[in-house]
N, C-alpha and C positions, 0 to 999 in steps of 0.2 A: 487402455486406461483413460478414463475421462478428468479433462481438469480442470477444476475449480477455481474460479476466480473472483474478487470482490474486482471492480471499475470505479476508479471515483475520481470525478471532478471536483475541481471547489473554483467556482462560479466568480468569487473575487479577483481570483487571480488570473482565468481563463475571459474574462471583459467580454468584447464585442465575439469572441471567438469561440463562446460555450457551447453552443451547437454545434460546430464544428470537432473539438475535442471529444462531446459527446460519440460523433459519428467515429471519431480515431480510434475509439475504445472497442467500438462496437465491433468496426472490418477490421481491427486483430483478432479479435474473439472470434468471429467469425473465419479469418484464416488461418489460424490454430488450434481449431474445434474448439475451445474453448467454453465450458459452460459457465454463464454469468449468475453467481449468487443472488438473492436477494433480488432477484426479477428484473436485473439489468442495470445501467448505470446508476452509481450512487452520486447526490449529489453536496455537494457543501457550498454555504452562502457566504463563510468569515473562517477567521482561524478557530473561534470558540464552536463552534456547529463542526468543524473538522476534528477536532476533538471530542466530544460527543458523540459524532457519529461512529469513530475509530474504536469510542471506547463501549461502545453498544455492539460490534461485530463478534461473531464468535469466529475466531480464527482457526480453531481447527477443521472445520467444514472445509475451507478453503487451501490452495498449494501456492496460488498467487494472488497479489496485489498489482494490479495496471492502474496505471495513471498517463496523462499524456505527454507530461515533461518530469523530469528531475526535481525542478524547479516548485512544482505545485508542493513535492512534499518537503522541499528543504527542512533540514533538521529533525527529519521522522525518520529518511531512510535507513538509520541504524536502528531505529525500533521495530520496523517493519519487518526487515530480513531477520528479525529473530522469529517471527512469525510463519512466513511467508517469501517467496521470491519475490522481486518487486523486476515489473514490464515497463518499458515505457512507450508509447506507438509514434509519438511525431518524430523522433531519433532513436529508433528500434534499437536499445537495452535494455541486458538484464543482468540483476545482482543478485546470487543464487543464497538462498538464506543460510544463516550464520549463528547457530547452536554456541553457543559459548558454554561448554563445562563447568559447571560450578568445581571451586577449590575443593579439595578434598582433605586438606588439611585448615585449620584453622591460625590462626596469631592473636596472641596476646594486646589487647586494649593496651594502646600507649599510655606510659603512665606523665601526671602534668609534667610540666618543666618547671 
């Protein structure tokens, strides 16, 4: 089975070392067989273009999300693993994605105080 993955960098946070993260992405993909969506690393320029670009993916094509640190995605990573497993290549992690079952019963609107 072949596996699916988005790569994305964001360029703000990755500074002098974007090229470098790029390539981290690339030789896990590549030592994982790993097939990279969307024609290879994705990139982002700020938090708003990582947003944009997140929200432009179709997630189901894909099984995983790599990144190169934790850190690039602070505060998505519980978004993400509802989608996707999320990788990381500079400190090889993985959060295996996280289904949350909707309630299956309902509650009552609190009524005011």
């Amino acid at each position: 089975m072949t596996v699916h993955a988005y790569a994305i960098v964001r360029l703000d946070l990755s500074g002098s070392q974007g090229d470098a993260h790029v390539a981290s992405l690339e030789a896990l993909a590549a030592s994982r067989r790993v097939q990279l969506a969307a024609g290879g690393v994705l990139l982002a320029q700020s938090d708003s273009s990582f947003c944009q670009l997140l929200a432009g993916l179709d997630f189901e094509a894909v099984d995983v999300v790599m990144v190169p640190s934790a850190a690039q995605i602070k505060g998505w990573l519980g978004v993400l693993r509802h989608s996707a497993e999320v990788w990381t290549a500079l400190l090889p992690q993985r959060w295996p994605r996280c289904r949350v079952m909707a309630s299956q019963t309902a509650e009552s609107v609190p009524r005011p105080m």
